[in-house]
PyMOL Python script that loads the backbone (N, CA, C, O; Angstrom):
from pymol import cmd

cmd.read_pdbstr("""\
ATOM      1  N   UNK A   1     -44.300 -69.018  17.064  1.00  0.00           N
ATOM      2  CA  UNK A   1     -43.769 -70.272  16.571  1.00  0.00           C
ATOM      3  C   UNK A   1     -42.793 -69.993  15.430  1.00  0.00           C
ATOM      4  O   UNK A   1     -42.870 -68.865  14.944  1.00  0.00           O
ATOM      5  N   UNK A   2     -42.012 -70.716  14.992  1.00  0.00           N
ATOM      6  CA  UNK A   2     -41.191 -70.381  14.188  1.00  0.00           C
ATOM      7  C   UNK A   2     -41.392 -70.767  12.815  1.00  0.00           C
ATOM      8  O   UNK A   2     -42.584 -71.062  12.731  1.00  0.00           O
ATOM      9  N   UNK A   3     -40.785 -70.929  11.597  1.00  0.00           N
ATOM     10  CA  UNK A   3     -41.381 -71.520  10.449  1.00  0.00           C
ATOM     11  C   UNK A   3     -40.711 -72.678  10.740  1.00  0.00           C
ATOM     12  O   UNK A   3     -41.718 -73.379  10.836  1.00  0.00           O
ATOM     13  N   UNK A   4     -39.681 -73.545  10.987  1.00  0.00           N
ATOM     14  CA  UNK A   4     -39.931 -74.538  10.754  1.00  0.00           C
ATOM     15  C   UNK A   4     -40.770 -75.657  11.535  1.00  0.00           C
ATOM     16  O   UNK A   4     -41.041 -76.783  11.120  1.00  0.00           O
ATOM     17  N   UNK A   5     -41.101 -75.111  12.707  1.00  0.00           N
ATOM     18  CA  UNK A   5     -42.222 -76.033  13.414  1.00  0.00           C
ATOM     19  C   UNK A   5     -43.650 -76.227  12.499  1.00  0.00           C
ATOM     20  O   UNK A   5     -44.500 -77.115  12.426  1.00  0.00           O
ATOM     21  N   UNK A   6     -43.456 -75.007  11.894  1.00  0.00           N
ATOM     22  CA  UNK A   6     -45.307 -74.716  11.064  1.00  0.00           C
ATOM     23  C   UNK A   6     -44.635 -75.611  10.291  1.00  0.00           C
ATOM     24  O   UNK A   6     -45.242 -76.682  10.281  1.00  0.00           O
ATOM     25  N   UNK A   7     -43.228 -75.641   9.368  1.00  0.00           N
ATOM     26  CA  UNK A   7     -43.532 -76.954   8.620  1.00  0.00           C
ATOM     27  C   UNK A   7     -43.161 -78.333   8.761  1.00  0.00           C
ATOM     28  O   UNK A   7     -43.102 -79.154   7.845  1.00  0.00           O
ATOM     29  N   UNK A   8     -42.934 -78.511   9.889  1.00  0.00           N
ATOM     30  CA  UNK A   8     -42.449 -79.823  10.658  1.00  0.00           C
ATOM     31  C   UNK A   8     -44.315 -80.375  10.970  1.00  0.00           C
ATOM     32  O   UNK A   8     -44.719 -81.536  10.898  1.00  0.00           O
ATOM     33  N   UNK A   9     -45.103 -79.213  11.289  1.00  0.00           N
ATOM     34  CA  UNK A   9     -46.318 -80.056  12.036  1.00  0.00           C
ATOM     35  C   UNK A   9     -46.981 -79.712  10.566  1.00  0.00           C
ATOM     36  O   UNK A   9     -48.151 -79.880  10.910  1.00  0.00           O
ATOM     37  N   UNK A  10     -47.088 -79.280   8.899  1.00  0.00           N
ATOM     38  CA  UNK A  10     -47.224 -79.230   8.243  1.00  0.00           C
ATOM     39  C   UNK A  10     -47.342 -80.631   7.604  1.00  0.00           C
ATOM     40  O   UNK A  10     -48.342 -81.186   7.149  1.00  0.00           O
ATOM     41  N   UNK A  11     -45.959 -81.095   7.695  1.00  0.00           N
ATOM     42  CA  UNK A  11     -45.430 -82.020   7.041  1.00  0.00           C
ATOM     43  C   UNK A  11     -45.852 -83.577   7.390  1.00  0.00           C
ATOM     44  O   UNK A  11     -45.965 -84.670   6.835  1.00  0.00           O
ATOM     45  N   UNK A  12     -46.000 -82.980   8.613  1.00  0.00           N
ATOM     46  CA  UNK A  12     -46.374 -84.223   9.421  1.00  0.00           C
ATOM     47  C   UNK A  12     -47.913 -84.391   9.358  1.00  0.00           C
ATOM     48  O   UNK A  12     -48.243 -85.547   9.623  1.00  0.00           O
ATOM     49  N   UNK A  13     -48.817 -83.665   9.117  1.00  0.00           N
ATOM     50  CA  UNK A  13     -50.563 -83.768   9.132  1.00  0.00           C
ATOM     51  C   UNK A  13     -50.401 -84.092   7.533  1.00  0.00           C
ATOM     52  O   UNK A  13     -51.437 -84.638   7.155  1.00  0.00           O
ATOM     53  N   UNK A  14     -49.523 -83.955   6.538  1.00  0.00           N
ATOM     54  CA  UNK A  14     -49.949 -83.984   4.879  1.00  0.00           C
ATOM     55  C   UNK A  14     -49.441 -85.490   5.326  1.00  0.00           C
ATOM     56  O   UNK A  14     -50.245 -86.368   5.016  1.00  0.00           O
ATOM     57  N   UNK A  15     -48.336 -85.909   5.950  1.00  0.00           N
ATOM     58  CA  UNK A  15     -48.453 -87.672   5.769  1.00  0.00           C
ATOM     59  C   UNK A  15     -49.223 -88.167   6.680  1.00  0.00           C
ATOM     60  O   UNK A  15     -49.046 -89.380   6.578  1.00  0.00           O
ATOM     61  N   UNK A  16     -49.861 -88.008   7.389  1.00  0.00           N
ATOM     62  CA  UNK A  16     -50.753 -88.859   8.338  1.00  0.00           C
ATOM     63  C   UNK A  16     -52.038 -88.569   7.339  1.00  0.00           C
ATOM     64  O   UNK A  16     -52.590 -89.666   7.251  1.00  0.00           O
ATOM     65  N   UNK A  17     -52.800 -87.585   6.519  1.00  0.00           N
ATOM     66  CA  UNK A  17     -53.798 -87.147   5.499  1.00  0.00           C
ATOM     67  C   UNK A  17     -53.472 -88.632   4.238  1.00  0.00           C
ATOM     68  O   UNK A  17     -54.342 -89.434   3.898  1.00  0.00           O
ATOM     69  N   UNK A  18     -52.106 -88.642   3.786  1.00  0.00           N
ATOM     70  CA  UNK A  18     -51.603 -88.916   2.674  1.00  0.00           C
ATOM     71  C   UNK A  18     -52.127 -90.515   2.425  1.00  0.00           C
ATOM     72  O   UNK A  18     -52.697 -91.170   1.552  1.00  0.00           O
ATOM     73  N   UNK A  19     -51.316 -90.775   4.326  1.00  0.00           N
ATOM     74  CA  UNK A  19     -51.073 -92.474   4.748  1.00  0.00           C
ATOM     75  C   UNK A  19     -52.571 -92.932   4.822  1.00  0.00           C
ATOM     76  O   UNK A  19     -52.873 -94.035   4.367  1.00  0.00           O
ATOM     77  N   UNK A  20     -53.758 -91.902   5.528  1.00  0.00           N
ATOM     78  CA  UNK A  20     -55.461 -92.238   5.512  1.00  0.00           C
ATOM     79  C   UNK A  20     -56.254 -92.506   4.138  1.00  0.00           C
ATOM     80  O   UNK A  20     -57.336 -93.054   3.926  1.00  0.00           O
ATOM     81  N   UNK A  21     -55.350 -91.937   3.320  1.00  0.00           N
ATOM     82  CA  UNK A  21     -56.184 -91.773   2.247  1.00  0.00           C
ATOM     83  C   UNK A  21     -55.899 -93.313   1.243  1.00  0.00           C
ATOM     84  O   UNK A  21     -56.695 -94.030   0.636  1.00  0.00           O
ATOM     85  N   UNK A  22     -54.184 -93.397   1.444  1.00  0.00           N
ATOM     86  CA  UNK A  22     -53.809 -94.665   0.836  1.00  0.00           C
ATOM     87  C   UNK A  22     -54.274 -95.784   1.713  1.00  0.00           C
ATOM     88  O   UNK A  22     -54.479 -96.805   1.056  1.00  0.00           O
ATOM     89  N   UNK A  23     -54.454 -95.883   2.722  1.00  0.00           N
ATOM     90  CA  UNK A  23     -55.161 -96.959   3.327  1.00  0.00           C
ATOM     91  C   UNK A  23     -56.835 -97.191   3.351  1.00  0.00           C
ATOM     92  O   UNK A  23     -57.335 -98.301   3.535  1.00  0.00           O
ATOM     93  N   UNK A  24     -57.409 -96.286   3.190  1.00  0.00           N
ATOM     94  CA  UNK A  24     -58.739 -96.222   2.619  1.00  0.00           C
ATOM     95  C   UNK A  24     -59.003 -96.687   1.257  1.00  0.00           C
ATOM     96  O   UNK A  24     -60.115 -97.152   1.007  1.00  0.00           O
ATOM     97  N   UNK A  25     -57.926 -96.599   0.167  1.00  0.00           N
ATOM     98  CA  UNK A  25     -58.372 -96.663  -1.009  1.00  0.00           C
ATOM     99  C   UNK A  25     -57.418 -98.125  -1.302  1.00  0.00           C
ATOM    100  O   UNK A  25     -57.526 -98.543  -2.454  1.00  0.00           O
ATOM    101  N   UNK A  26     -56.722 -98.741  -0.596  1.00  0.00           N
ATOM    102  CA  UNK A  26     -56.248-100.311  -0.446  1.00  0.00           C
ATOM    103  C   UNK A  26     -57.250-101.046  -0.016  1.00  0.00           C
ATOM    104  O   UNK A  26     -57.546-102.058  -0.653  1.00  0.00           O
ATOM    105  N   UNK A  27     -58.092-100.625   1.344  1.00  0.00           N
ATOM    106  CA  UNK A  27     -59.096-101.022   1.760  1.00  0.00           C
ATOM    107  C   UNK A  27     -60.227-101.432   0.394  1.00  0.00           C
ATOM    108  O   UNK A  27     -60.607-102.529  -0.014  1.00  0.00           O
ATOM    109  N   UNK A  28     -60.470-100.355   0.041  1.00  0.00           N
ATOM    110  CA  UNK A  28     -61.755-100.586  -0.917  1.00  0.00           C
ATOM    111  C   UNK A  28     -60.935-101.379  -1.919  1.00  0.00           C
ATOM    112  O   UNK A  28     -61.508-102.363  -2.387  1.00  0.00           O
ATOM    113  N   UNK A  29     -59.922-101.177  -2.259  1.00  0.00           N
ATOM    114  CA  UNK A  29     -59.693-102.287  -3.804  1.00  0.00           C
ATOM    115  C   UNK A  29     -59.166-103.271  -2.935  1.00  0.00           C
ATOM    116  O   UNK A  29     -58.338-103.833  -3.651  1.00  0.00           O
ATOM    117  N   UNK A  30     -59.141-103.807  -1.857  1.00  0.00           N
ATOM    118  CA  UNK A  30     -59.015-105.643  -1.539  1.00  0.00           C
ATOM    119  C   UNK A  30     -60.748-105.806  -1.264  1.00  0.00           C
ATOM    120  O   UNK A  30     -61.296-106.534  -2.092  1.00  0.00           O
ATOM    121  N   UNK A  31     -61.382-105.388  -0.518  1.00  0.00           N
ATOM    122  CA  UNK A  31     -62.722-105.431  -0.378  1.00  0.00           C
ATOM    123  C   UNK A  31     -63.374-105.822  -1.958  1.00  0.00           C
ATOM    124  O   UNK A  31     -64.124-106.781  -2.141  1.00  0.00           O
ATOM    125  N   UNK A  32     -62.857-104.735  -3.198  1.00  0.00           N
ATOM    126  CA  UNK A  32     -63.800-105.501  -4.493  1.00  0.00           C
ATOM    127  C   UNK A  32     -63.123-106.505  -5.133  1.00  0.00           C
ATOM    128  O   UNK A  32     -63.589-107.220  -6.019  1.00  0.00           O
ATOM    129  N   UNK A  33     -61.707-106.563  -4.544  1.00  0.00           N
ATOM    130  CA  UNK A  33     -61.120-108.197  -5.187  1.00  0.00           C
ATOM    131  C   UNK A  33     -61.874-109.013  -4.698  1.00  0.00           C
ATOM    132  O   UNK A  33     -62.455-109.801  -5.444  1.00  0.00           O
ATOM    133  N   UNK A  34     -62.072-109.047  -3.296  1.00  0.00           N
ATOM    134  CA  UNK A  34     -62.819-110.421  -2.610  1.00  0.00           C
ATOM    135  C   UNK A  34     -64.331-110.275  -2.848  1.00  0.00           C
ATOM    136  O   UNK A  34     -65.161-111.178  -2.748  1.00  0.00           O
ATOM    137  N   UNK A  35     -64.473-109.455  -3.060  1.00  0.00           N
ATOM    138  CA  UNK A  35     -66.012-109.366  -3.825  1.00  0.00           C
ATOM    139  C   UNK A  35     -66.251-110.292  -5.043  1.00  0.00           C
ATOM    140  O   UNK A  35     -67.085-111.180  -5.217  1.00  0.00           O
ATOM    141  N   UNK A  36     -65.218-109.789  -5.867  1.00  0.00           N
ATOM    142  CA  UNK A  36     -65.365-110.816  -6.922  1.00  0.00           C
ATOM    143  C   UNK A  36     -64.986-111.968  -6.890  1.00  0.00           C
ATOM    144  O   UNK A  36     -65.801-112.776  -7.336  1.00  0.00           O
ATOM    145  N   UNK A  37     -63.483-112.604  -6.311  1.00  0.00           N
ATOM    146  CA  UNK A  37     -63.455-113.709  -5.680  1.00  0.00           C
ATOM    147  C   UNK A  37     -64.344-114.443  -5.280  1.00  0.00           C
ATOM    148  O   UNK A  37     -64.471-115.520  -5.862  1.00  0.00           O
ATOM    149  N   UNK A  38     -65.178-114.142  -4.254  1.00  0.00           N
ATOM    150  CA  UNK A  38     -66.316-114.265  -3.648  1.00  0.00           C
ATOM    151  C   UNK A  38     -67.515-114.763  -4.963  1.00  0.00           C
ATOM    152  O   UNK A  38     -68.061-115.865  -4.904  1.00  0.00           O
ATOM    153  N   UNK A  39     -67.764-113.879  -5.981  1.00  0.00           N
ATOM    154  CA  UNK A  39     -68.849-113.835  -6.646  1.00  0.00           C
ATOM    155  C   UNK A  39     -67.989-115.214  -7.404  1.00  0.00           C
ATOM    156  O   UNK A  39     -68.286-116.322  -6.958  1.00  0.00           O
ATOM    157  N   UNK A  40     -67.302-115.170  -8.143  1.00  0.00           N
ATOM    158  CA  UNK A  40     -66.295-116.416  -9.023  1.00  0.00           C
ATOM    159  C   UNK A  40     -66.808-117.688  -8.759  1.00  0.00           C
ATOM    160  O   UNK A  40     -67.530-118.402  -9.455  1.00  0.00           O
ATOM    161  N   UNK A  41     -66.163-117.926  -7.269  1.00  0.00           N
ATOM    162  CA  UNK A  41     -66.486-119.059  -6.206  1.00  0.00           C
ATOM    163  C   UNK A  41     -67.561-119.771  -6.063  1.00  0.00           C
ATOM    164  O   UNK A  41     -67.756-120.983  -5.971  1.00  0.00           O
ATOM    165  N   UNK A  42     -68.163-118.949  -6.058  1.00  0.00           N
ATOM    166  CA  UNK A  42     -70.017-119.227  -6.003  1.00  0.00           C
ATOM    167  C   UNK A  42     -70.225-120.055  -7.398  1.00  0.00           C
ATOM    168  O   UNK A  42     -70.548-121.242  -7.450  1.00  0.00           O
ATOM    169  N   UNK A  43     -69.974-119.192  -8.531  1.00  0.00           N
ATOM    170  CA  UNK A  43     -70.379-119.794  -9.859  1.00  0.00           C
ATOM    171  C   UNK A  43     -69.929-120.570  -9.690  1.00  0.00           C
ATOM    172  O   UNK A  43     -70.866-121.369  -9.695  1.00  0.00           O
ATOM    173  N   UNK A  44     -68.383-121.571  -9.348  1.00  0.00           N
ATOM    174  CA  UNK A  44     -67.387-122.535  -9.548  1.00  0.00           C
ATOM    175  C   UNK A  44     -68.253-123.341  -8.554  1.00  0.00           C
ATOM    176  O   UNK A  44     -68.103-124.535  -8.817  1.00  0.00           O
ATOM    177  N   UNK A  45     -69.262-123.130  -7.317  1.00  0.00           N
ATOM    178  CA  UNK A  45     -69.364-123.949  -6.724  1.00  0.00           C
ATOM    179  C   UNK A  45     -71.014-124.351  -7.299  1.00  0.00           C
ATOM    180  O   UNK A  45     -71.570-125.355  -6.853  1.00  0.00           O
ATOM    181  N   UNK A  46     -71.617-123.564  -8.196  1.00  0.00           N
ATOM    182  CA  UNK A  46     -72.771-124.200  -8.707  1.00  0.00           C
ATOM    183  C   UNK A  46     -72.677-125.161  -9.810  1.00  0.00           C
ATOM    184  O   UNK A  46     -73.474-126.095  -9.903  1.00  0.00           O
ATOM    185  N   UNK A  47     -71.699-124.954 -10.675  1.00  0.00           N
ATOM    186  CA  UNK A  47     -71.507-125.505 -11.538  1.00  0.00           C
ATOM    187  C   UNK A  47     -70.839-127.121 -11.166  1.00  0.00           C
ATOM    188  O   UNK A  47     -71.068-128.158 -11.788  1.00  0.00           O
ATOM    189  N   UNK A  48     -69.599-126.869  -9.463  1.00  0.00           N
ATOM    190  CA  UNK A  48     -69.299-128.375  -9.719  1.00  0.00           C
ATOM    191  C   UNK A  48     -70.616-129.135  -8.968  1.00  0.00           C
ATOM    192  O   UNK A  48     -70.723-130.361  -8.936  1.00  0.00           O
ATOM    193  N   UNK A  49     -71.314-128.475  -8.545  1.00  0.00           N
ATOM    194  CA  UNK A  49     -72.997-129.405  -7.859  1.00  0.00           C
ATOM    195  C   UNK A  49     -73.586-129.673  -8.925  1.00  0.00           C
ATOM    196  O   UNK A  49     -73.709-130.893  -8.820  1.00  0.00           O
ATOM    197  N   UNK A  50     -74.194-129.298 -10.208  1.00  0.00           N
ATOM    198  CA  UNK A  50     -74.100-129.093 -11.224  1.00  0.00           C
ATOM    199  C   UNK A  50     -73.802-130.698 -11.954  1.00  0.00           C
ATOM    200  O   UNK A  50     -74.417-131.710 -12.292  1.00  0.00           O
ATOM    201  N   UNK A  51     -72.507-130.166 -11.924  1.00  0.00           N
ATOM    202  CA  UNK A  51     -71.687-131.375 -12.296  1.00  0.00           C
ATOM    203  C   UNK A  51     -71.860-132.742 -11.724  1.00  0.00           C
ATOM    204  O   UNK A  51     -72.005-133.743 -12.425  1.00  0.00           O
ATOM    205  N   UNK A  52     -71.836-132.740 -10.225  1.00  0.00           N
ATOM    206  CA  UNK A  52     -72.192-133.763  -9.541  1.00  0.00           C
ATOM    207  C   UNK A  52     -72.792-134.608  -9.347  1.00  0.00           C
ATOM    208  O   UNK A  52     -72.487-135.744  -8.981  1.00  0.00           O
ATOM    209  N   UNK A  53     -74.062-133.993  -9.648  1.00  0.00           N
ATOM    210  CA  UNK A  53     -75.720-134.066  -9.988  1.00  0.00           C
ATOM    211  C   UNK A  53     -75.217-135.367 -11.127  1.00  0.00           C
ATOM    212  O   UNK A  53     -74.874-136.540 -10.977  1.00  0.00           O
ATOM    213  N   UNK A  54     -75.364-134.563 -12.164  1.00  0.00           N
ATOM    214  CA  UNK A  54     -74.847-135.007 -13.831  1.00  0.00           C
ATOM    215  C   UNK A  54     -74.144-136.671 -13.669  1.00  0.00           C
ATOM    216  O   UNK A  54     -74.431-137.702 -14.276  1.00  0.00           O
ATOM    217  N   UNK A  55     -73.024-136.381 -12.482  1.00  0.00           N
ATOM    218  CA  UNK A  55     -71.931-137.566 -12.368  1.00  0.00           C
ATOM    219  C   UNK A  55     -72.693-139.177 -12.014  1.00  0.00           C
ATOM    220  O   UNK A  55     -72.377-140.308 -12.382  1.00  0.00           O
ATOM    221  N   UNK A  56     -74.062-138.564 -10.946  1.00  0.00           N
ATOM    222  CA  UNK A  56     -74.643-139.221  -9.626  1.00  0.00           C
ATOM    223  C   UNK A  56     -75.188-139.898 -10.581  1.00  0.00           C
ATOM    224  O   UNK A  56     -75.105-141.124 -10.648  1.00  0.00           O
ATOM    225  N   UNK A  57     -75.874-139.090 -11.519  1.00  0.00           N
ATOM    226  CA  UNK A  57     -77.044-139.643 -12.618  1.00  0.00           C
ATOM    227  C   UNK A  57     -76.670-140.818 -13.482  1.00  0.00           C
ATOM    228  O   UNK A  57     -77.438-141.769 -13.627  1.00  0.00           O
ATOM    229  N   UNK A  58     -75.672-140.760 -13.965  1.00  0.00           N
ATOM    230  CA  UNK A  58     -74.405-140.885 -15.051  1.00  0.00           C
ATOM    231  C   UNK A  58     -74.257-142.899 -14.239  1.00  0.00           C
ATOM    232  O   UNK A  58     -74.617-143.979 -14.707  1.00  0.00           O
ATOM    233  N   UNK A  59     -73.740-142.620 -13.248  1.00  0.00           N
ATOM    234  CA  UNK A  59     -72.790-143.576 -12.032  1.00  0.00           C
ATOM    235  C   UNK A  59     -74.709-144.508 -12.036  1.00  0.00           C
ATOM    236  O   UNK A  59     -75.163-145.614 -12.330  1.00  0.00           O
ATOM    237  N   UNK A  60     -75.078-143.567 -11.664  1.00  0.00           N
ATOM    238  CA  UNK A  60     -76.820-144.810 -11.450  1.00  0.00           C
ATOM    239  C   UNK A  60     -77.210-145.664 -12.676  1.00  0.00           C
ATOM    240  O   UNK A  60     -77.678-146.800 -12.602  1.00  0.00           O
ATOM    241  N   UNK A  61     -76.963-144.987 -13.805  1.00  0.00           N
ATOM    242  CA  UNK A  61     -77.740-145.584 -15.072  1.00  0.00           C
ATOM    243  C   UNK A  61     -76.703-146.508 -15.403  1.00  0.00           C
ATOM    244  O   UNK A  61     -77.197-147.349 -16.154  1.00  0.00           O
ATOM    245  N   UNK A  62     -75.076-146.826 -15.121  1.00  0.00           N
ATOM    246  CA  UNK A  62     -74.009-147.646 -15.118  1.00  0.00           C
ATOM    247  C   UNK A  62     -74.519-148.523 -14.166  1.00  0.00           C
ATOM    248  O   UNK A  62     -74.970-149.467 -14.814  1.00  0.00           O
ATOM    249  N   UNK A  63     -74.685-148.715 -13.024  1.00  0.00           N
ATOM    250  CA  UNK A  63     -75.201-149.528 -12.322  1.00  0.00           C
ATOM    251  C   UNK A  63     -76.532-150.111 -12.588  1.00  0.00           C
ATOM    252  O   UNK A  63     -76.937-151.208 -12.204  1.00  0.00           O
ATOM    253  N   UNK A  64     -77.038-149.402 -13.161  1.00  0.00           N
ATOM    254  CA  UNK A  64     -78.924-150.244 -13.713  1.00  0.00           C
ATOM    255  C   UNK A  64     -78.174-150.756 -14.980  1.00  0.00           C
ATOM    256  O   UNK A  64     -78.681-151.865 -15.142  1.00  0.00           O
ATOM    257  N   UNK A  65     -77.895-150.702 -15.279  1.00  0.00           N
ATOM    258  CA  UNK A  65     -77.511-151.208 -16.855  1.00  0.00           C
ATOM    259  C   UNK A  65     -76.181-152.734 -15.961  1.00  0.00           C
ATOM    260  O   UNK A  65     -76.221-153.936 -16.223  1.00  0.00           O
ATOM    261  N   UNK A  66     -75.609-152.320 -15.375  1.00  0.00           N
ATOM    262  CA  UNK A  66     -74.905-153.232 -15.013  1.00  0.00           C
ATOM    263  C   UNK A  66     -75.810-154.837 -14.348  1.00  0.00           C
ATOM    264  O   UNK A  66     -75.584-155.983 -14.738  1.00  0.00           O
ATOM    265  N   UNK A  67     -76.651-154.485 -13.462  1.00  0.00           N
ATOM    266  CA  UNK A  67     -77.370-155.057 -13.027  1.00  0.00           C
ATOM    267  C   UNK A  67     -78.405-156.051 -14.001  1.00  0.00           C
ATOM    268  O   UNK A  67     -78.677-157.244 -13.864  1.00  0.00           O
ATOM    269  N   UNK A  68     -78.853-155.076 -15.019  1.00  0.00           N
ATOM    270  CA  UNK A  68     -79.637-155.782 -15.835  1.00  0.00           C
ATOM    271  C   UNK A  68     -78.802-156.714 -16.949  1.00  0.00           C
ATOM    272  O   UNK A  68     -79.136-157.816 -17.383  1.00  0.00           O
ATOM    273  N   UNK A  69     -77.787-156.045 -17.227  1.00  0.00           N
ATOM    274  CA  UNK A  69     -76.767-157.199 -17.825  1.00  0.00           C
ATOM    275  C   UNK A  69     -76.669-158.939 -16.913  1.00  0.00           C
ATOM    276  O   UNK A  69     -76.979-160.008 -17.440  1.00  0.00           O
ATOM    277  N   UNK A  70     -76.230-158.783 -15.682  1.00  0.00           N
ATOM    278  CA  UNK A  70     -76.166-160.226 -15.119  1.00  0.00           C
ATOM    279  C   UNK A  70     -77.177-160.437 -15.061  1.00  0.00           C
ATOM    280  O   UNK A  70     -77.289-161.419 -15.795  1.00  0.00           O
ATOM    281  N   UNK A  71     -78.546-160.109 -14.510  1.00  0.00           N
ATOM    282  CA  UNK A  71     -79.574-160.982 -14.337  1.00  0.00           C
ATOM    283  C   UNK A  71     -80.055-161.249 -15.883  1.00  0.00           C
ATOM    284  O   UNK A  71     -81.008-162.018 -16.011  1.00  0.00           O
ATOM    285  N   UNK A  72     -79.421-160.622 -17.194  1.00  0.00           N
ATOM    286  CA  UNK A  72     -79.228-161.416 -18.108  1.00  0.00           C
ATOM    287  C   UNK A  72     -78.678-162.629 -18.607  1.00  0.00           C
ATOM    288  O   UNK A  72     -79.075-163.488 -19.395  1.00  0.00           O
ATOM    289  N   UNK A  73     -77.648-162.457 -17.925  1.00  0.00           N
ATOM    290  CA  UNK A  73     -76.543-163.695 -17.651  1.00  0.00           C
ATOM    291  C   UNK A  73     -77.045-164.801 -16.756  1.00  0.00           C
ATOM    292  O   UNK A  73     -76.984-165.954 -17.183  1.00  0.00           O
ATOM    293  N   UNK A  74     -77.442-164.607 -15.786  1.00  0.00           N
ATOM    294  CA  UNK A  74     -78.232-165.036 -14.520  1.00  0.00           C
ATOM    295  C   UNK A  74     -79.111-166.286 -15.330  1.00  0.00           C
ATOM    296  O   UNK A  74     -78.870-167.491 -15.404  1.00  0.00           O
ATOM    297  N   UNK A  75     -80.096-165.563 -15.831  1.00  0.00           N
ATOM    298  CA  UNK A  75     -81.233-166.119 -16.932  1.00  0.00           C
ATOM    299  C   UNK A  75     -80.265-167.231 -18.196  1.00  0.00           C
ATOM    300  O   UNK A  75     -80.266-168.438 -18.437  1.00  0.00           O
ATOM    301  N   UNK A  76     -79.764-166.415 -18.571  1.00  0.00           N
ATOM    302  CA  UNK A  76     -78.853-167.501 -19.759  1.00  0.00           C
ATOM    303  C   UNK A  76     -78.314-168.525 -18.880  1.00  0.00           C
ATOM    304  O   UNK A  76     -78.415-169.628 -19.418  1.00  0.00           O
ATOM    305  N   UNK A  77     -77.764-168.575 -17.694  1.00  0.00           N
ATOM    306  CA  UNK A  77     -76.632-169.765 -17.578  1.00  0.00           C
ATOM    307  C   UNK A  77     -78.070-171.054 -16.743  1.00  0.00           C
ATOM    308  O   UNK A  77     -77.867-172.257 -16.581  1.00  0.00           O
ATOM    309  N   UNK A  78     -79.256-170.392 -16.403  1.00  0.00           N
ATOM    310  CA  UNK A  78     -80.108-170.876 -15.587  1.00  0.00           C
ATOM    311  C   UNK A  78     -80.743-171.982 -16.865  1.00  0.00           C
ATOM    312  O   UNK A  78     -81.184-173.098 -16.590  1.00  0.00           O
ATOM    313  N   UNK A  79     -80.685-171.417 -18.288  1.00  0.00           N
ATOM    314  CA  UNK A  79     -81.551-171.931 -19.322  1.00  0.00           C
ATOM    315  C   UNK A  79     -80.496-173.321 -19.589  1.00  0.00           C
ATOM    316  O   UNK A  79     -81.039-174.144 -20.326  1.00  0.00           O
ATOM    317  N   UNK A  80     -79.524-173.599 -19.265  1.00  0.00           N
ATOM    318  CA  UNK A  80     -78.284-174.677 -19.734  1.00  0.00           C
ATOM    319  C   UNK A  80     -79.135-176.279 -19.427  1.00  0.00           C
ATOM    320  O   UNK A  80     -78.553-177.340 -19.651  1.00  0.00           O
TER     321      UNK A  80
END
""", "prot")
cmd.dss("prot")
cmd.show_as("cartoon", "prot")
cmd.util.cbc("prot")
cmd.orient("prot")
């Protein structure tokens, strides 16, 4: 064989080595972005249930309080 075939098929196994290695190690750092993404998300989605909860509670005691206001009213305009 001659030398430049040894470094033509040289050259050519160090970038196909080069291109495996950079695609392996892109692989793993998008894999722990979305890992954490992933982990983020979760918190963001306990907290707005969380929240929701809080809102539901919030929205009910406006409505009992609303309610008991007119049948206050109810009572006053009944006493005339």
């Amino acid at each position: 064989m001659d030398w430049q075939v040894v470094v033509a098929i040289s050259a050519l196994a160090l970038a196909i080595l080069g291109h495996a290695f950079a695609t392996v190690w892109w692989a793993a750092k998008v894999t722990f972005s979305l890992q954490g993404i992933q982990k983020e998300m979760s918190e963001i989605k306990t907290e707005l249930k969380e929240d929701g909860i809080k809102k539901d509670q919030q929205i009910e005691a406006l409505w009992k309080r609303n309610d008991e206001m007119k049948d206050r009213i109810l009572v006053l305009e009944n006493h005339r």
